[in-house]
C-alpha positions as CSV (number, residue, x, y, z in Angstrom):
1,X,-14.9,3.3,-60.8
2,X,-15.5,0.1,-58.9
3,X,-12.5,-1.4,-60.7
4,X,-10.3,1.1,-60.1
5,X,-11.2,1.3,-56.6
6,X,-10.2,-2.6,-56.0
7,X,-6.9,-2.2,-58.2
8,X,-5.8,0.4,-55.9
9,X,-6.6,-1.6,-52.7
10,X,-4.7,-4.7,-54.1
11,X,-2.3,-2.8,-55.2
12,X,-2.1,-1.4,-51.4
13,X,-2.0,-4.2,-49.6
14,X,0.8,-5.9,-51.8
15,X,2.6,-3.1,-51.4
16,X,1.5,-2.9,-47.5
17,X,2.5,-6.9,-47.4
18,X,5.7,-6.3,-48.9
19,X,6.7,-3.5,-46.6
20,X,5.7,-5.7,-43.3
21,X,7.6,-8.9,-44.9
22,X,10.8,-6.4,-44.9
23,X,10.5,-5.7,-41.6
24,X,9.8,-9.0,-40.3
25,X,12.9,-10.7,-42.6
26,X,15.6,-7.8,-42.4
27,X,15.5,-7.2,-46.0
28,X,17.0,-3.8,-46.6
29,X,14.5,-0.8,-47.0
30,X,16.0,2.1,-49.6
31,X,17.8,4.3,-47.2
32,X,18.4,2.5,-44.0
33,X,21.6,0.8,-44.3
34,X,24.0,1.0,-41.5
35,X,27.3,1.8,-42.3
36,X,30.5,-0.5,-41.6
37,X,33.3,1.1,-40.1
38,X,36.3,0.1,-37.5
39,X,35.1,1.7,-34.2
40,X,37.4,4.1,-33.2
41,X,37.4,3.5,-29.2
42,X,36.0,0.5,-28.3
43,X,34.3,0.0,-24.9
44,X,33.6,-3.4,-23.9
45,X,30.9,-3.8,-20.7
46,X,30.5,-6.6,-18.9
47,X,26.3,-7.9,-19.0
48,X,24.5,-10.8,-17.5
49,X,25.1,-13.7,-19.9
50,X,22.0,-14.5,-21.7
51,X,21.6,-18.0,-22.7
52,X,21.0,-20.8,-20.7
53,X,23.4,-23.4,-19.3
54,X,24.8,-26.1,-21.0
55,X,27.9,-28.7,-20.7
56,X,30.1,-25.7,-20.8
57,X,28.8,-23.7,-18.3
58,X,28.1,-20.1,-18.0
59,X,30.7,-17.8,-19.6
60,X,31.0,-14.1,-19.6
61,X,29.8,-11.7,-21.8
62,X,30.4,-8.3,-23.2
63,X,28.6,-5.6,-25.0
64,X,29.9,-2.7,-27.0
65,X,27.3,-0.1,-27.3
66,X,26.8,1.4,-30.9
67,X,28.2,4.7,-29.9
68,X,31.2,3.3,-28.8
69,X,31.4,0.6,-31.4
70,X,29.4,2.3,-34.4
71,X,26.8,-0.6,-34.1
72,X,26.1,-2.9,-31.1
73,X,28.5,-5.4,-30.6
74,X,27.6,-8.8,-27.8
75,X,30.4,-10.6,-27.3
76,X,30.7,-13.9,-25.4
77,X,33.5,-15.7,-23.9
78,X,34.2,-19.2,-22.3
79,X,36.3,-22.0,-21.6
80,X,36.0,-26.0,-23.0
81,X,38.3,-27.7,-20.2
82,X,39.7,-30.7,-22.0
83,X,38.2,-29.9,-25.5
84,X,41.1,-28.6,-27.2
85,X,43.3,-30.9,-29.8
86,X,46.1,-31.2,-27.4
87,X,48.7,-31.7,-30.2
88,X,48.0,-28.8,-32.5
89,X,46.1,-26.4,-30.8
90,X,43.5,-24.5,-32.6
91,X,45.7,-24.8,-36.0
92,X,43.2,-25.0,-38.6
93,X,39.1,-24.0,-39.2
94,X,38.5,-27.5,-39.0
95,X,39.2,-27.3,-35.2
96,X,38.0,-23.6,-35.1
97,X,34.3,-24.8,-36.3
98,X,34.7,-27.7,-33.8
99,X,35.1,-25.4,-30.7
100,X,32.9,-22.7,-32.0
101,X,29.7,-21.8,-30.0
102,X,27.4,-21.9,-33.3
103,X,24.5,-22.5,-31.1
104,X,25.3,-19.1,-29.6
105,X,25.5,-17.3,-33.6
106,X,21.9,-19.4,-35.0
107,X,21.7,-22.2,-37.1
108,X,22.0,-20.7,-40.3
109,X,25.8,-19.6,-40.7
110,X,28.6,-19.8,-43.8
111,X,31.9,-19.1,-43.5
112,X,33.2,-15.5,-45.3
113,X,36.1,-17.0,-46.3
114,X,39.1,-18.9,-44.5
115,X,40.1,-18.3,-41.0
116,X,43.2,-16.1,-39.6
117,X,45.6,-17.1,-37.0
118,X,45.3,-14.5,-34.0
119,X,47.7,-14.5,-30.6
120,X,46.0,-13.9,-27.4
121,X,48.5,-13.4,-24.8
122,X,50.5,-16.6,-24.4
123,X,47.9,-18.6,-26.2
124,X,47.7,-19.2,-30.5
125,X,44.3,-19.6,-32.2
126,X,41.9,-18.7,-34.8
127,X,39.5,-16.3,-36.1
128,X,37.2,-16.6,-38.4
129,X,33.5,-14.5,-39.6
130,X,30.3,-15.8,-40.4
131,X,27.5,-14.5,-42.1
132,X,24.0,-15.1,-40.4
133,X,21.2,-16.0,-42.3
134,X,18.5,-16.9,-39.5
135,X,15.7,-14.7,-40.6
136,X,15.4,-13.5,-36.9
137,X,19.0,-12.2,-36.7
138,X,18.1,-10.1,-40.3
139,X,21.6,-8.0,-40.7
140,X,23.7,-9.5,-38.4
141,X,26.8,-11.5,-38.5
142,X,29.5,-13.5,-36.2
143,X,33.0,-13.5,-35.7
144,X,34.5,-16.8,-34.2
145,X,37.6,-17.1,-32.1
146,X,39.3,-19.9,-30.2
147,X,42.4,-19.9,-28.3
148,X,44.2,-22.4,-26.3
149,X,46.4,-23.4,-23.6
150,X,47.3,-27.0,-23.9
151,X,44.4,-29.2,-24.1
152,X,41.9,-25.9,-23.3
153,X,40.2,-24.0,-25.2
154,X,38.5,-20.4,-24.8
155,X,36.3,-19.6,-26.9
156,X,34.5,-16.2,-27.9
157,X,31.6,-15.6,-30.2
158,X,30.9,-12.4,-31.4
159,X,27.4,-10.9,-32.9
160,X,27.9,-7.7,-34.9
161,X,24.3,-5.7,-35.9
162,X,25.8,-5.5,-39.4
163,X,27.3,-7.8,-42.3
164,X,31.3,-7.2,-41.9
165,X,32.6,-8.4,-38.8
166,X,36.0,-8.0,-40.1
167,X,35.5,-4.6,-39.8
168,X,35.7,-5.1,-35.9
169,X,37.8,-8.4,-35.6
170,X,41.0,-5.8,-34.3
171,X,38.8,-4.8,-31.6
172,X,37.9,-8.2,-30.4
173,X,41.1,-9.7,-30.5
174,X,42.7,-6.4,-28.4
175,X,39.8,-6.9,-26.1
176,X,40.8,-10.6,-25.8
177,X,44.3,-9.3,-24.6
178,X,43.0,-7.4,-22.1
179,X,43.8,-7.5,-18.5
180,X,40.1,-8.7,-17.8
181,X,40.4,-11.4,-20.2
182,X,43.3,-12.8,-20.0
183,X,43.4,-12.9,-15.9
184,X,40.0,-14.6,-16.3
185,X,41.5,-17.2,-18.8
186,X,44.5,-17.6,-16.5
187,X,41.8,-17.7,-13.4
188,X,39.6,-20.0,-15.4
189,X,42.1,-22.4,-16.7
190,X,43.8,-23.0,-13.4
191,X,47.6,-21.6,-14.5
């Protein structure tokens, strides 16, 4: 009896371990996967921007709430003055990763796949999405974009609570056209 007794508590607490170590890494539980779909109206809000500041400065940033989004969406938007390759623009994923705020998306990022050319009003760029694997952002991945005018760059990050930020790329980029963006760029970059 006494056997069975401590089987069945070390059978518990692995089982009990396991459970907590989902939890704490993100691993998926049976039954609790979110599902990936294109929000169907998108409502961006402006919030406090949360990280502290650097040699770029303070930005602005966005969120989309999970009702409006189908899962919460932060996005965050500034300029690099100066940073820009002033002959090509933001032409390739080489420059794309060298404007990118990874230190906004964790340390712990891979590309998911090559990078698309986007248009944000007068300006050409890229896009490209990450997958996160920082154990602390479990489930989450990143969509980067740069943009420029001349020899500046804007640059947004995006973190999406799920693992296909293609899924809401559209969304970003006709968000980055917006009236709010764009006058801010054209504010921000002194045109």
């Amino acid at each position: 009896m006494k056997r069975t007794a401590i089987i069945a508590a070390v059978v518990g607490f692995g089982l009990g371990g396991l459970a907590g170590a989902s939890m704490f890494f993100g691993w998926p539980m049976p039954g609790h996967s979110k599902a990936v779909v294109t929000p169907s109206h998108p409502k961006f809000s402006e919030v406090q921007w949360p990280y502290p500041t650097d040699e770029w400065g303070k930005g602005k940033a966005f969120r989309c709430e999970a009702s409006d989004c189908g899962v919460e969406v932060n996005l965050f938007v500034r300029a690099k003055i100066g940073f820009c390759n002033c002959k090509t623009g933001v032409s390739d994923d080489t420059e794309l990763d060298r404007l990118s705020d990874f230190g906004l998306m964790g340390d712990r990022l891979s590309g998911l796949g090559p990078g698309r050319q986007i248009n944000v009003a007068w300006m050409k760029g890229r896009s490209r999405a990450f997958a996160i694997a920082d154990p602390y952002r479990a489930g989450t991945s990143a969509l980067a974009v740069a943009f420029n005018d001349r020899c500046d760059a804007i640059v947004a990050t995006t973190l999406v609570a799920h693992n296909s930020p293609d899924t809401i790329e559209p969304s970003v980029i006709e968000f980055l056209n917006s009236e709010v963006i764009v006058h801010w760029a054209e504010v921000t970059l002194g045109l």
